[in-house]
PDB file of N, CA, C and O in Angstrom:
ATOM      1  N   UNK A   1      26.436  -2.070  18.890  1.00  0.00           N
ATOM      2  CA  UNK A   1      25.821  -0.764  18.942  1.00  0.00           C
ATOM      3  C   UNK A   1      24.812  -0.686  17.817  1.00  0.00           C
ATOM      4  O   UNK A   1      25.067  -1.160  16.710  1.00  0.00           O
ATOM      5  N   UNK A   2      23.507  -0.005  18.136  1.00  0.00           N
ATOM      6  CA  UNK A   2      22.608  -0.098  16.848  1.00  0.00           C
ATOM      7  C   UNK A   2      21.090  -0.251  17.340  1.00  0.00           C
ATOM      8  O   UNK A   2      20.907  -0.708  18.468  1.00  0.00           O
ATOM      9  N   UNK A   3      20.585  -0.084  16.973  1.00  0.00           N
ATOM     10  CA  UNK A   3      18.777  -0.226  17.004  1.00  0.00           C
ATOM     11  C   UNK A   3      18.519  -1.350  16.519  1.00  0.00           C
ATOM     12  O   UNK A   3      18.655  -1.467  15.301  1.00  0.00           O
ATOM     13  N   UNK A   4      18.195  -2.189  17.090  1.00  0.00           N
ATOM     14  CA  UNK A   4      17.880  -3.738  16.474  1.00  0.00           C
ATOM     15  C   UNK A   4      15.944  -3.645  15.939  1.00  0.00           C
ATOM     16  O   UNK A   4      14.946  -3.454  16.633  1.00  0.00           O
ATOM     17  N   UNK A   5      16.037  -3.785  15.041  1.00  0.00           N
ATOM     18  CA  UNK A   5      14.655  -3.992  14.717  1.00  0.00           C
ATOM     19  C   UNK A   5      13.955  -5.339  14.530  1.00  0.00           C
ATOM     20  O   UNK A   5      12.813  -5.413  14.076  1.00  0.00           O
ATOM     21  N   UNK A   6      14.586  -6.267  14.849  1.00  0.00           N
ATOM     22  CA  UNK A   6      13.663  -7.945  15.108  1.00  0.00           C
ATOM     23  C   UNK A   6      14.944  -8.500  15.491  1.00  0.00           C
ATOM     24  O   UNK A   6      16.034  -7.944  15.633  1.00  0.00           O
ATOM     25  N   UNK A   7      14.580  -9.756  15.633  1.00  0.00           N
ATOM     26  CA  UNK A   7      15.401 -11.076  16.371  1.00  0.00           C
ATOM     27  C   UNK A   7      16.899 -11.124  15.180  1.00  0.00           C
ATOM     28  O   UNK A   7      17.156 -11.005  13.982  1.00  0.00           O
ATOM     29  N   UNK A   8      17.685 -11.428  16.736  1.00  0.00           N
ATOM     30  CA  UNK A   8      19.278 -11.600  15.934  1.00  0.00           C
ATOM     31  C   UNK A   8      19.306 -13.505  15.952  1.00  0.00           C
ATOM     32  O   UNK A   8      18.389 -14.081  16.539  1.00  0.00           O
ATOM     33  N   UNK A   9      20.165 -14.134  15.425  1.00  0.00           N
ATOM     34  CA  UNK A   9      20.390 -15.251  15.960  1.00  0.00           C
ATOM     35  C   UNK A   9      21.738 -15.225  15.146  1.00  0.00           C
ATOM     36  O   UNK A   9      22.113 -14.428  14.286  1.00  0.00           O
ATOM     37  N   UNK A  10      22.435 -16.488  15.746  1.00  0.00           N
ATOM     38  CA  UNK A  10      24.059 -16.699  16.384  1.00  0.00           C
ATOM     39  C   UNK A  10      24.367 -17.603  15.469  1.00  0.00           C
ATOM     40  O   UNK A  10      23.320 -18.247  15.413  1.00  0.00           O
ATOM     41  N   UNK A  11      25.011 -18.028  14.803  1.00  0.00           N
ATOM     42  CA  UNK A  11      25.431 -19.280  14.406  1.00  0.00           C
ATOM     43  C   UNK A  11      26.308 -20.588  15.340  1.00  0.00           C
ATOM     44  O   UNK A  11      27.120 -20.212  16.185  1.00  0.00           O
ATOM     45  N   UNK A  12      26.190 -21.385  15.228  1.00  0.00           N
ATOM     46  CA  UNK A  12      26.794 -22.280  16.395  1.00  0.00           C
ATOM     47  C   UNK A  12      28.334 -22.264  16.166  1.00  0.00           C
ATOM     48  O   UNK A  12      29.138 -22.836  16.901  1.00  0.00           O
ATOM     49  N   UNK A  13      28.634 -21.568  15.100  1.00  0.00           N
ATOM     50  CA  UNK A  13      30.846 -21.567  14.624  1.00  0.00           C
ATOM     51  C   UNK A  13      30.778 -19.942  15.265  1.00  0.00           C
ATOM     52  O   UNK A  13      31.890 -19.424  15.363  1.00  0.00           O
ATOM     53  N   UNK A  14      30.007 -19.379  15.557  1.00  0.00           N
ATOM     54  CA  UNK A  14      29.614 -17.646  16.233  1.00  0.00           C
ATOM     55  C   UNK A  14      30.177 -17.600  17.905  1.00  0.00           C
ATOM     56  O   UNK A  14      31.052 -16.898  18.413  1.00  0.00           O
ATOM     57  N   UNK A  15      29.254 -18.690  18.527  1.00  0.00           N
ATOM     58  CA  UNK A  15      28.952 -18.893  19.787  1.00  0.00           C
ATOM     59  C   UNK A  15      30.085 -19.787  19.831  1.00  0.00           C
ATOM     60  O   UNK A  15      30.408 -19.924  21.011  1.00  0.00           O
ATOM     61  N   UNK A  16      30.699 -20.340  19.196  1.00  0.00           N
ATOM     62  CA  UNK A  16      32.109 -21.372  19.681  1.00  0.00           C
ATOM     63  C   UNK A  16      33.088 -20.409  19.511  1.00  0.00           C
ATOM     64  O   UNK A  16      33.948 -20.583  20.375  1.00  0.00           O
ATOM     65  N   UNK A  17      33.314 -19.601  18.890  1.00  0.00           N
ATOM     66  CA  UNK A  17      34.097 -18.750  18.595  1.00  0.00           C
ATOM     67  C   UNK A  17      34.359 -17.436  19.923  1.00  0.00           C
ATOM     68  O   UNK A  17      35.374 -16.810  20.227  1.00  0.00           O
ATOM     69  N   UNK A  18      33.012 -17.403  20.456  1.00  0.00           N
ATOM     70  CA  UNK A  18      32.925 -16.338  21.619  1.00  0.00           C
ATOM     71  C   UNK A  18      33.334 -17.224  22.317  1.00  0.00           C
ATOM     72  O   UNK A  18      34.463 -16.886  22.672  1.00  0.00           O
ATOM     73  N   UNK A  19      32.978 -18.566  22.902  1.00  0.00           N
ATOM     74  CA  UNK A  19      33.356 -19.113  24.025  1.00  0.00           C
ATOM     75  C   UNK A  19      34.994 -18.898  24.398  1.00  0.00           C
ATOM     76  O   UNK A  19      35.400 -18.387  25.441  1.00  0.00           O
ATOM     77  N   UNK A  20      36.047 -19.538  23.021  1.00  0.00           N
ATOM     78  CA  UNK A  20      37.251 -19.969  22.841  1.00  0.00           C
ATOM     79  C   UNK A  20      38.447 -19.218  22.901  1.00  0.00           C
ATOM     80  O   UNK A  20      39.663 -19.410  22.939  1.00  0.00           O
ATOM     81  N   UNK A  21      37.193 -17.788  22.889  1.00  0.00           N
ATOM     82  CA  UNK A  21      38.154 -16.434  22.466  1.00  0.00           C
ATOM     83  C   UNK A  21      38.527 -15.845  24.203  1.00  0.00           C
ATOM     84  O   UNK A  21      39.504 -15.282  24.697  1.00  0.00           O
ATOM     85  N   UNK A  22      37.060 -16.365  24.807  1.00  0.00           N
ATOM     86  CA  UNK A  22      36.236 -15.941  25.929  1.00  0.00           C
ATOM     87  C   UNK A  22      36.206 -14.331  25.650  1.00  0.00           C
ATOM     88  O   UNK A  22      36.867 -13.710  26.482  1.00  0.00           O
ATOM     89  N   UNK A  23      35.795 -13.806  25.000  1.00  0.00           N
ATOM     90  CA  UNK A  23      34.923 -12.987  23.778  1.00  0.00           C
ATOM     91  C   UNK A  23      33.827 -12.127  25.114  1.00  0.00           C
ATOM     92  O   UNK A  23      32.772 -12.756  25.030  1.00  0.00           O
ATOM     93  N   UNK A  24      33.696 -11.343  25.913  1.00  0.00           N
ATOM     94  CA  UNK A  24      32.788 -10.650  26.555  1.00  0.00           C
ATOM     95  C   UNK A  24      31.631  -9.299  25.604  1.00  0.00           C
ATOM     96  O   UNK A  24      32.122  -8.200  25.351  1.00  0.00           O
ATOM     97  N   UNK A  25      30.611  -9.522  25.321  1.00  0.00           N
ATOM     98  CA  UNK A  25      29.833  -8.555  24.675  1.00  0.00           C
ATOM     99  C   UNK A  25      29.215  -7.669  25.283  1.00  0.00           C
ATOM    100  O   UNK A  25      28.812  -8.102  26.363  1.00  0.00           O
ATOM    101  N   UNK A  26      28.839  -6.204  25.030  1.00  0.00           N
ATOM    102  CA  UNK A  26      28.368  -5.074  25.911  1.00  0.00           C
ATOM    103  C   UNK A  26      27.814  -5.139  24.740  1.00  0.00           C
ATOM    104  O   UNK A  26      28.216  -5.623  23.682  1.00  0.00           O
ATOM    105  N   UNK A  27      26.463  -4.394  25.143  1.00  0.00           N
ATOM    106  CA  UNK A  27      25.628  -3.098  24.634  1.00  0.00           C
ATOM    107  C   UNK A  27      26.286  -1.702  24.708  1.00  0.00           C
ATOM    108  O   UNK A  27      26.994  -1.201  25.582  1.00  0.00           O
ATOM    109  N   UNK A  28      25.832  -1.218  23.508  1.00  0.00           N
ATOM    110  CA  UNK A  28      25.679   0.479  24.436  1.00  0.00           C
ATOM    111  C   UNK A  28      24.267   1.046  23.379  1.00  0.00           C
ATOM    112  O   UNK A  28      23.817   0.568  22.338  1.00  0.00           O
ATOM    113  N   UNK A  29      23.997   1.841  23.912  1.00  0.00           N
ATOM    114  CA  UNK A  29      22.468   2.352  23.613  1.00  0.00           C
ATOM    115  C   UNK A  29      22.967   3.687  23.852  1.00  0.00           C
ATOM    116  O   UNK A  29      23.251   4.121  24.968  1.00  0.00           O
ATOM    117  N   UNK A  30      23.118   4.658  22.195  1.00  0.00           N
ATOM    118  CA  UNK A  30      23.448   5.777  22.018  1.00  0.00           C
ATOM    119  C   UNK A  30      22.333   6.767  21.811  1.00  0.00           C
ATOM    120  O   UNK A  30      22.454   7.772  22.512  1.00  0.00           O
ATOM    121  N   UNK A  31      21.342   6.740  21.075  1.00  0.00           N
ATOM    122  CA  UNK A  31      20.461   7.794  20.637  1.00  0.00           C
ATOM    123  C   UNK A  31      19.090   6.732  20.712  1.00  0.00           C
ATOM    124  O   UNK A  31      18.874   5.534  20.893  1.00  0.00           O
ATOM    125  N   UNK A  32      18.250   8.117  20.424  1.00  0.00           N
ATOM    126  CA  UNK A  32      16.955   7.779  20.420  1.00  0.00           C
ATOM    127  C   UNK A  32      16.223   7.333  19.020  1.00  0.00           C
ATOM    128  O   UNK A  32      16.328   8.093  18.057  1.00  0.00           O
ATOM    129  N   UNK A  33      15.627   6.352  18.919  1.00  0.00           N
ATOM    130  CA  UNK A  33      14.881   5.952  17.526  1.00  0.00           C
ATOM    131  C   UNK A  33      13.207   5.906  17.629  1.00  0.00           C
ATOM    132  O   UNK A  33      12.462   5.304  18.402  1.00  0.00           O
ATOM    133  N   UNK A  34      13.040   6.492  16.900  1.00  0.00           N
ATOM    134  CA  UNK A  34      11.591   6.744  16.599  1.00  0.00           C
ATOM    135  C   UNK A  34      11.181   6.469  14.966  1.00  0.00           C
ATOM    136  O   UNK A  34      11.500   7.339  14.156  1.00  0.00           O
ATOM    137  N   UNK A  35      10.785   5.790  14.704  1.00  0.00           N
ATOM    138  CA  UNK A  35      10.233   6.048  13.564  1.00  0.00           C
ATOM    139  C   UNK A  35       8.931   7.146  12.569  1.00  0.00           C
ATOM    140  O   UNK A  35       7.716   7.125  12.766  1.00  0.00           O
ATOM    141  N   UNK A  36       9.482   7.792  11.793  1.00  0.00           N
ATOM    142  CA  UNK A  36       8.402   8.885  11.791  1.00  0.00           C
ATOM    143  C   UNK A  36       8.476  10.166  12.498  1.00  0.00           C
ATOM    144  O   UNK A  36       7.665  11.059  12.254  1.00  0.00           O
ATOM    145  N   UNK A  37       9.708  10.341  13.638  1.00  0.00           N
ATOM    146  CA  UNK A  37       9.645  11.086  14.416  1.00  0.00           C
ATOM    147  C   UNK A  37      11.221  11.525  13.907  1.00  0.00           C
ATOM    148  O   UNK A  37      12.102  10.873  13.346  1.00  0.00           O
ATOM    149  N   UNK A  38      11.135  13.282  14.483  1.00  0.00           N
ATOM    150  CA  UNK A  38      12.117  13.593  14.596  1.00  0.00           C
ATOM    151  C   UNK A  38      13.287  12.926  15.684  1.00  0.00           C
ATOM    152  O   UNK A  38      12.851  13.089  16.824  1.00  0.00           O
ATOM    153  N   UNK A  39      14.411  12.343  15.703  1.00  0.00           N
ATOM    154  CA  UNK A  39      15.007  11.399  16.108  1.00  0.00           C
ATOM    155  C   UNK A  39      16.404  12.067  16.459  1.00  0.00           C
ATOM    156  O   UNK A  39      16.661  13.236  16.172  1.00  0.00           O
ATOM    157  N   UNK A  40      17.630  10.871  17.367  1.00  0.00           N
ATOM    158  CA  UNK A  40      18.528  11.498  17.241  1.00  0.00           C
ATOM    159  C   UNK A  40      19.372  11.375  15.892  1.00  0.00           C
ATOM    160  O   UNK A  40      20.340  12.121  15.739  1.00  0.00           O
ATOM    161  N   UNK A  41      18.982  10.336  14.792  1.00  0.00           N
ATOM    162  CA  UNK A  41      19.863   9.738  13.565  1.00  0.00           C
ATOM    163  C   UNK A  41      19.134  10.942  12.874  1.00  0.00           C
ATOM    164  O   UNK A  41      20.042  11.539  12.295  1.00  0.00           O
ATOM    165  N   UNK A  42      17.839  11.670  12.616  1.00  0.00           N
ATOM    166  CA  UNK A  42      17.571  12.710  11.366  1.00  0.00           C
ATOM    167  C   UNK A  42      18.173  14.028  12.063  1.00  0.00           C
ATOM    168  O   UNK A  42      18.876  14.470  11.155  1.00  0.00           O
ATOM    169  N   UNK A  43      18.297  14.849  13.069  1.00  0.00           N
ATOM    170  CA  UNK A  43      19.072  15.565  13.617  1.00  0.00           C
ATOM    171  C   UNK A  43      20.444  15.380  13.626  1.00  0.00           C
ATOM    172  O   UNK A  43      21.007  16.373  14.088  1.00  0.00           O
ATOM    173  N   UNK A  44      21.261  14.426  13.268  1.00  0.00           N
ATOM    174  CA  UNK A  44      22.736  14.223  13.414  1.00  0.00           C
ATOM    175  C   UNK A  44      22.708  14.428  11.715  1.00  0.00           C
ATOM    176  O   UNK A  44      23.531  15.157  11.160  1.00  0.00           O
ATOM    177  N   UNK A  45      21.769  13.769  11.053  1.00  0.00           N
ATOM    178  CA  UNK A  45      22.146  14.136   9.311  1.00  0.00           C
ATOM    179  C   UNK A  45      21.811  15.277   9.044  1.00  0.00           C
ATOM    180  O   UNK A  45      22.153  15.658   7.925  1.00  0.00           O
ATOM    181  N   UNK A  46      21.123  16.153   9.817  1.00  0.00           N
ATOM    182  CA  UNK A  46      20.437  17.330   9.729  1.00  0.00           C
ATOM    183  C   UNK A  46      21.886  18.319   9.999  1.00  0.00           C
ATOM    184  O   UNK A  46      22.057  19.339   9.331  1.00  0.00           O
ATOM    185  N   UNK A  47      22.747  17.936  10.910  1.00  0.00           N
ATOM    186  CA  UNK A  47      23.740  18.759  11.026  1.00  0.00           C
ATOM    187  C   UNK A  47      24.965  18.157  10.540  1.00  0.00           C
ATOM    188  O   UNK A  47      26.047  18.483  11.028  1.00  0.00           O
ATOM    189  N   UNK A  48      24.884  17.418   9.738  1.00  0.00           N
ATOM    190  CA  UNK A  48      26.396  17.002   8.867  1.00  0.00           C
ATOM    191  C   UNK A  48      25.627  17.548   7.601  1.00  0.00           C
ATOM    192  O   UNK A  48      26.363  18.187   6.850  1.00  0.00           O
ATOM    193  N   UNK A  49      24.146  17.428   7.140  1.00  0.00           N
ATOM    194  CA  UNK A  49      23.856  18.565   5.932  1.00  0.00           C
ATOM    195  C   UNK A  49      24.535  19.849   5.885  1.00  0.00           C
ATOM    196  O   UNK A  49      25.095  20.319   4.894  1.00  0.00           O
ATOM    197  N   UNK A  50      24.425  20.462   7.218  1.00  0.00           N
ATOM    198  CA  UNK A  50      24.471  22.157   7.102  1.00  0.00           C
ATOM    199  C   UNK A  50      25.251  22.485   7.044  1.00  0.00           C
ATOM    200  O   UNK A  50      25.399  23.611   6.569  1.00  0.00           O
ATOM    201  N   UNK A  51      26.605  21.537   7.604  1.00  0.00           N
ATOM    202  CA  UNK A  51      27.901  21.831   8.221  1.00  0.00           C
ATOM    203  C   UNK A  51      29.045  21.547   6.928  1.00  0.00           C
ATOM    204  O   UNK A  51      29.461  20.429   6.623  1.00  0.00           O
ATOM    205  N   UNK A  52      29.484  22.996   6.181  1.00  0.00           N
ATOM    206  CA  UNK A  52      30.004  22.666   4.876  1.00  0.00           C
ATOM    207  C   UNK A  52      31.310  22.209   5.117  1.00  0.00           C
ATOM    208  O   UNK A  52      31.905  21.442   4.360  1.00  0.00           O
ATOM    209  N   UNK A  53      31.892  22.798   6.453  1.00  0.00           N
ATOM    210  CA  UNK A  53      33.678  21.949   6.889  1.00  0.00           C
ATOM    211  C   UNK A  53      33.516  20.873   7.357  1.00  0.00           C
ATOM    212  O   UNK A  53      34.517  20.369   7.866  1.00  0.00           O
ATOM    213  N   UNK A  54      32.317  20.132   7.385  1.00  0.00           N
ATOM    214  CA  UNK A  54      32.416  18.748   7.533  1.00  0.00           C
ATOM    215  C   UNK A  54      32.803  17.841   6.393  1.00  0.00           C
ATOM    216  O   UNK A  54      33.352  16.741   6.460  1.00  0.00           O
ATOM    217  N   UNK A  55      32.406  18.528   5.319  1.00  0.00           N
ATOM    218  CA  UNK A  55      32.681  17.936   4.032  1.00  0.00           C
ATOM    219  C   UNK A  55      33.818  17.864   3.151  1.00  0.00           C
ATOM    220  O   UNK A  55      34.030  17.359   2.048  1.00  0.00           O
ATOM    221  N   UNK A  56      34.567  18.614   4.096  1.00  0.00           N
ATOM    222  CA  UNK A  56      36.270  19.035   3.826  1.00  0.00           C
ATOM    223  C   UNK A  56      37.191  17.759   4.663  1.00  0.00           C
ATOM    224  O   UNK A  56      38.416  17.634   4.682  1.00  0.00           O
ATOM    225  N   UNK A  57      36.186  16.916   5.306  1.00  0.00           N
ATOM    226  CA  UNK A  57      36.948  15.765   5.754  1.00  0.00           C
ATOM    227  C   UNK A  57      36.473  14.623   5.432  1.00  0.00           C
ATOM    228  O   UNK A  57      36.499  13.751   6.301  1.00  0.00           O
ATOM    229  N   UNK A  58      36.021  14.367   4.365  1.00  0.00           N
ATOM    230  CA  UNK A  58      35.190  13.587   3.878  1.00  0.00           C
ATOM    231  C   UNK A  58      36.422  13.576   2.819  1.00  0.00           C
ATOM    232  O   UNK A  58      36.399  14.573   2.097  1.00  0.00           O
ATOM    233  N   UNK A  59      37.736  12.475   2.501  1.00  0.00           N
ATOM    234  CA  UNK A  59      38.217  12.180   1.894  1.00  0.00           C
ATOM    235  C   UNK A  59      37.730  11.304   0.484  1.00  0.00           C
ATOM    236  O   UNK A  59      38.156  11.670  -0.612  1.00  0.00           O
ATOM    237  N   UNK A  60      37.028  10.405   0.573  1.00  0.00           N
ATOM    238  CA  UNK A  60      36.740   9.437  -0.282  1.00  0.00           C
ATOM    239  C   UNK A  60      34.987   8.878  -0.067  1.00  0.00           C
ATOM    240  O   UNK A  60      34.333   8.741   0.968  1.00  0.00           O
ATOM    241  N   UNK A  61      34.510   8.584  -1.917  1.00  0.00           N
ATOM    242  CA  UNK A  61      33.024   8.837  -1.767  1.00  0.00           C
ATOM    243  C   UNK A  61      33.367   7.118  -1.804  1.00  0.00           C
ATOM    244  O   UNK A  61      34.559   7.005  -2.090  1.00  0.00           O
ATOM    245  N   UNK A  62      32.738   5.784  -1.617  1.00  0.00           N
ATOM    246  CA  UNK A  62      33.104   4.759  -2.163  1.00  0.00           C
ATOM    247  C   UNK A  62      31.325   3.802  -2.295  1.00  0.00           C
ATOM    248  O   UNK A  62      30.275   4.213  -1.802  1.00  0.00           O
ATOM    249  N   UNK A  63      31.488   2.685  -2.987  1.00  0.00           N
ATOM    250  CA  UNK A  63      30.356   1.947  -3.623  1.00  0.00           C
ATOM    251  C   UNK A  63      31.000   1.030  -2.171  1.00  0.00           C
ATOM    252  O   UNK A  63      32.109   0.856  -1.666  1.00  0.00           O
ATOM    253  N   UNK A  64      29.139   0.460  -1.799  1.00  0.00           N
ATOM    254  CA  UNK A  64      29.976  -1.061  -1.009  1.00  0.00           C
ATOM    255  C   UNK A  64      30.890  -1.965  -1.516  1.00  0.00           C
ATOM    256  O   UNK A  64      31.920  -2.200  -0.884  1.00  0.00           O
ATOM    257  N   UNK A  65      30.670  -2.468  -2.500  1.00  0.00           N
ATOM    258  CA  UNK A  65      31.483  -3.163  -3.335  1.00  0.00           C
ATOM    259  C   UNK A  65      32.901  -2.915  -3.007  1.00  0.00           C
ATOM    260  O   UNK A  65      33.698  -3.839  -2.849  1.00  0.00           O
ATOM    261  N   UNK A  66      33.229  -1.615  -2.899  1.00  0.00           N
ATOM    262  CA  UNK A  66      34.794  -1.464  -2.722  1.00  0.00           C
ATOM    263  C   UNK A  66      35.225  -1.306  -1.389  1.00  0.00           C
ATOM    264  O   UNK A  66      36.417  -1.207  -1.098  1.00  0.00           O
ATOM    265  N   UNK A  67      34.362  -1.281  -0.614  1.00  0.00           N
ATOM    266  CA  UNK A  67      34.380  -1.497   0.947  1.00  0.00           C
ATOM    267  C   UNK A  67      35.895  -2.537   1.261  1.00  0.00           C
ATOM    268  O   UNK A  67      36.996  -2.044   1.506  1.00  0.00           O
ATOM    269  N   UNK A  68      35.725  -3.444   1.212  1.00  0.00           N
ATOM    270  CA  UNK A  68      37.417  -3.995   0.923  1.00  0.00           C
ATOM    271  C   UNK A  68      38.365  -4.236   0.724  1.00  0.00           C
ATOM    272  O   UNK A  68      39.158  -5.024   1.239  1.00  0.00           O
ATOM    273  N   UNK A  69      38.422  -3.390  -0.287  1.00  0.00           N
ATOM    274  CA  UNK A  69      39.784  -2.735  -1.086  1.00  0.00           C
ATOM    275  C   UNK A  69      40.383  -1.715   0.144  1.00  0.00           C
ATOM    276  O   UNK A  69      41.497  -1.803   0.662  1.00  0.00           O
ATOM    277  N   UNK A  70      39.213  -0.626   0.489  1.00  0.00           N
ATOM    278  CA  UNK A  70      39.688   0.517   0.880  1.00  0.00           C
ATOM    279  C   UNK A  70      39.992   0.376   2.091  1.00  0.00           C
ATOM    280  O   UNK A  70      40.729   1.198   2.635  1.00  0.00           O
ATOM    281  N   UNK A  71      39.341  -1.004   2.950  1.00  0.00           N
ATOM    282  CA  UNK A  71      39.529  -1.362   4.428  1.00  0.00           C
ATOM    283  C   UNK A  71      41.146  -1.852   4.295  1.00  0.00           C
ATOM    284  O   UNK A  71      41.972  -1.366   5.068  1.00  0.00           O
ATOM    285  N   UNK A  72      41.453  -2.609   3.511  1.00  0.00           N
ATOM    286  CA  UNK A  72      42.674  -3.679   3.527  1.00  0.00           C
ATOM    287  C   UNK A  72      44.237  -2.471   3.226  1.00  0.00           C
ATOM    288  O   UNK A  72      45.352  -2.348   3.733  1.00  0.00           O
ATOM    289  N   UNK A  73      43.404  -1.749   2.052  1.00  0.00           N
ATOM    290  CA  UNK A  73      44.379  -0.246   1.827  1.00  0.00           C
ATOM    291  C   UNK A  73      44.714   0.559   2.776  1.00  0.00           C
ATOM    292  O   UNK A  73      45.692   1.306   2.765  1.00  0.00           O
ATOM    293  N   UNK A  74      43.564   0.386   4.010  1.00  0.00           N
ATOM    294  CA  UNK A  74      43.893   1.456   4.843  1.00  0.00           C
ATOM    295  C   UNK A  74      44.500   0.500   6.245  1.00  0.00           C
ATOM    296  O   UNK A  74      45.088   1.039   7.183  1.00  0.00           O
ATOM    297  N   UNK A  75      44.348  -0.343   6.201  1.00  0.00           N
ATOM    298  CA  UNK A  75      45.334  -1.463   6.949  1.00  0.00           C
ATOM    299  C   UNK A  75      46.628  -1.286   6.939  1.00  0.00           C
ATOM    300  O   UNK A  75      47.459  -0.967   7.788  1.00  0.00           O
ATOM    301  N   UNK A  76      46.660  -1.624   5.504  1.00  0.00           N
ATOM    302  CA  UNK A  76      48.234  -2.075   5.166  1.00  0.00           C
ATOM    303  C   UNK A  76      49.030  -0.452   5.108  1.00  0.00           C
ATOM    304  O   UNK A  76      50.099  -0.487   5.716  1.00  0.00           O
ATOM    305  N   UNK A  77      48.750   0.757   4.578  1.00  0.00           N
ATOM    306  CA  UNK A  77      49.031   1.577   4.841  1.00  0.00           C
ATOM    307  C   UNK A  77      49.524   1.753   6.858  1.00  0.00           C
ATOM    308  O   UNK A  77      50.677   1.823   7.284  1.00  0.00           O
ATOM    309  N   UNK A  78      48.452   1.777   7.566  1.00  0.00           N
ATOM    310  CA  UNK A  78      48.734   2.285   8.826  1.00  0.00           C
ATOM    311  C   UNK A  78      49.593   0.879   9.271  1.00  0.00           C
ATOM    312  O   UNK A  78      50.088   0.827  10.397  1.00  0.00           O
ATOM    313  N   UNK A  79      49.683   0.182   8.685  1.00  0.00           N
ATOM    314  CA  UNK A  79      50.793  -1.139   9.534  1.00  0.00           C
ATOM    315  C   UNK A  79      52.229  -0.747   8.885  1.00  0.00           C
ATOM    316  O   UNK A  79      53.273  -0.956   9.503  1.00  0.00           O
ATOM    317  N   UNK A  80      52.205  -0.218   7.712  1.00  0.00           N
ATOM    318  CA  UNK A  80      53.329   0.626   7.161  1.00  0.00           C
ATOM    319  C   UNK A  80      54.151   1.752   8.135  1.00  0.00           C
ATOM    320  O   UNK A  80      55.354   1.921   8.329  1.00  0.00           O
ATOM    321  N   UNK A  81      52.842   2.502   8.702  1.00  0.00           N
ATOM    322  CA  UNK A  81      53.130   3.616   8.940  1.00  0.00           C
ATOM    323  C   UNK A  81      53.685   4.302   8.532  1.00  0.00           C
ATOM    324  O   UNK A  81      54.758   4.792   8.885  1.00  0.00           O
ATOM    325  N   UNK A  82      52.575   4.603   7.060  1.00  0.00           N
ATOM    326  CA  UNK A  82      52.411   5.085   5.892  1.00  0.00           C
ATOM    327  C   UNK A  82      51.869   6.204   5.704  1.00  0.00           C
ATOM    328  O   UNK A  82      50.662   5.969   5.745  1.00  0.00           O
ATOM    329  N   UNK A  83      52.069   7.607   5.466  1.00  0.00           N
ATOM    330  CA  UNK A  83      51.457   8.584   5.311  1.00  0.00           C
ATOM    331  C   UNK A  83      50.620   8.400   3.884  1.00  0.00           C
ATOM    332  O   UNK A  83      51.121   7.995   2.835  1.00  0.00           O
ATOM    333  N   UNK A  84      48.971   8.864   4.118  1.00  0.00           N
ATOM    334  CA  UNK A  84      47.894   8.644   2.968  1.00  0.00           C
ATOM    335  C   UNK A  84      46.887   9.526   3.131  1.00  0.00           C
ATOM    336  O   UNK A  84      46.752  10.166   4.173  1.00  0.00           O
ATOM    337  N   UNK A  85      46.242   9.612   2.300  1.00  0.00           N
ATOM    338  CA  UNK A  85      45.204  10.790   2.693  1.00  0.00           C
ATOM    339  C   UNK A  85      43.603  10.099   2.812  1.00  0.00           C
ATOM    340  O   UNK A  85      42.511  10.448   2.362  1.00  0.00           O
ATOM    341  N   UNK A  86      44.070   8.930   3.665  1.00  0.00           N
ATOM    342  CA  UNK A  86      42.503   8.222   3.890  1.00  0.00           C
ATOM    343  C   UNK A  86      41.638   8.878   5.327  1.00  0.00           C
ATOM    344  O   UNK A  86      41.942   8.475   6.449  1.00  0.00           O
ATOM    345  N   UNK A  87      40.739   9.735   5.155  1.00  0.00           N
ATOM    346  CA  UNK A  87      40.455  10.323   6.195  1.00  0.00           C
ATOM    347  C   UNK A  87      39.140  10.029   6.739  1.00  0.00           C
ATOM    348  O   UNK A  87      38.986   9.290   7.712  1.00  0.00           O
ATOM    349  N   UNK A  88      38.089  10.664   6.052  1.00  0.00           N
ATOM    350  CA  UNK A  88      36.813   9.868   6.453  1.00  0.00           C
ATOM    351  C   UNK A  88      36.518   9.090   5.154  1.00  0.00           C
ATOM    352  O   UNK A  88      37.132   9.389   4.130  1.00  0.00           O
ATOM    353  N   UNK A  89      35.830   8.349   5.157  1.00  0.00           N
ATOM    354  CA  UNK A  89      35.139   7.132   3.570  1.00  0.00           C
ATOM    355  C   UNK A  89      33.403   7.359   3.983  1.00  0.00           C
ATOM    356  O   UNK A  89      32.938   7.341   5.123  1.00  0.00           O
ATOM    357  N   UNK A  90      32.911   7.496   3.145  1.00  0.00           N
ATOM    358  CA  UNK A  90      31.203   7.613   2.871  1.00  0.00           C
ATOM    359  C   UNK A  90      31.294   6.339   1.769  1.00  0.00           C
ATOM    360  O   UNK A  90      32.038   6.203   0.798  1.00  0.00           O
ATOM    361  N   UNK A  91      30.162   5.394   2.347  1.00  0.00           N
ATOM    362  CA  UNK A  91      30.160   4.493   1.704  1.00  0.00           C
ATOM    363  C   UNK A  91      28.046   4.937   0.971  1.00  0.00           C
ATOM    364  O   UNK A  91      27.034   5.296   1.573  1.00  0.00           O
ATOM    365  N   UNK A  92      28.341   4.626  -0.539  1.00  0.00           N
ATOM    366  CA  UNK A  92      27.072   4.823  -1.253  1.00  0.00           C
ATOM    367  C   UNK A  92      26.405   3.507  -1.312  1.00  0.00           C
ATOM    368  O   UNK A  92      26.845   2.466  -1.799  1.00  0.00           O
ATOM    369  N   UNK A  93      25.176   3.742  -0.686  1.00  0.00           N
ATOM    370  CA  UNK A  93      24.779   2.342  -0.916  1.00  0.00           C
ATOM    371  C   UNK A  93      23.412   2.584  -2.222  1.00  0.00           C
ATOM    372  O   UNK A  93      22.817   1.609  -2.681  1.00  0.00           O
TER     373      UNK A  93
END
């Protein structure tokens, strides 16, 4: 999912890996991208700006860097089935 802006390419341990798995890939094509233009990505930030109880679920602010910690934390917690207060994560880049 995503707006691709130039050429992807595969690695050959990528494409062995899809074969072995037999791994099926979809698209999906969600919103509209424009550059310069009002869009559907500046209208969706336009209304998580305005919207102050959105920000009441916004549990944790985090650096990429800790992107891993908090993925593996929130793993091992829900394989626990562990009550935590990991709700949404905003990652700062």
């Amino acid at each position: 999912m995503g707006n691709i802006q130039g050429d992807i390419t595969f690695q050959k341990s990528g494409i062995s890996s899809i074969l072995r798995k037999e791994l099926i890939i979809r698209g999906v094509w969600n919103s509209e991208y424009q550059q310069g233009v009002k869009d559907d990505w500046i209208c969706a930030l336009e209304l998580i700006k305005n919207a102050p109880w959105l920000k009441k679920l916004i549990t944790h602010e985090i650096a990429l860097s800790s992107l891993p910690h908090i993925l593996e934390q929130m793993y091992l917690l829900k394989r626990q089935h562990s009550p935590h207060n990991i709700l949404k994560v905003i990652i700062k880049f």
